[in-house]
N, C-alpha and C positions, 0 to 999 in steps of 0.2 A: 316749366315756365316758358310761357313762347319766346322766340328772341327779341329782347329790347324790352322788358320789364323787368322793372329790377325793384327791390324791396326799398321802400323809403320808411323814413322818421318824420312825423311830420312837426315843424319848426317850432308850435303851437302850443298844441296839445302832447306831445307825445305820443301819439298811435301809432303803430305800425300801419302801413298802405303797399299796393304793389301801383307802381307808375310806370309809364302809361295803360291804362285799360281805357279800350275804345268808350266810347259815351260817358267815362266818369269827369268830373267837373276838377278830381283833383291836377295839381301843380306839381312841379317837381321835388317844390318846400312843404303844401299846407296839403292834408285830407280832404275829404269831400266836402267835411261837415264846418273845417275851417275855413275853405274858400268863402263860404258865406257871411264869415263875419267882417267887419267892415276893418279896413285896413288900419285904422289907428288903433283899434281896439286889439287885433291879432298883434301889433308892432308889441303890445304891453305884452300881450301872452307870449311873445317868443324869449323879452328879455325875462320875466318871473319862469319861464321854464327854462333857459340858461341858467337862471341863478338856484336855480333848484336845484339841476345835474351839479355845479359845482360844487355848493353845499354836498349832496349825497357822495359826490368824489371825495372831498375833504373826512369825512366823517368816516368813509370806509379805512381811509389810509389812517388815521387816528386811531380807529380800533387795531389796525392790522401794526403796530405799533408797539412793542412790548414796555409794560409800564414801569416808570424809573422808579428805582427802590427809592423806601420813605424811611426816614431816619427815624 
């Protein structure tokens, strides 16, 4: 990896990107394919894919959980 790219998440969508690559249109936050979409409408997708991760967070520690005896 040359120096000064480094693997992003992007805020969005979720994809994986490497940031900076010379001529890509991505940001330090959005991919290439999110940069295009219009700022209020990314604003929505970043909180439904926050609340997604923490849901998916929640849910794992749930499982990993041992279940309380049932009388």
């Amino acid at each position: 990896m040359p120096s000064g790219e480094r693997p992003r998440t992007c805020r969005a969508c979720g994809k994986k990107f490497e940031y900076p690559i010379k001529g890509s249109a991505a940001t330090r936050h959005h991919c290439e394919d999110c940069v295009a979409v219009p700022a209020e409408t990314r604003k929505v997708l970043e909180r439904l894919s926050s609340r997604v991760t923490q849901l998916e967070n929640q849910l794992r520690r749930l499982q990993e959980k041992p279940a309380a005896p049932t009388a």
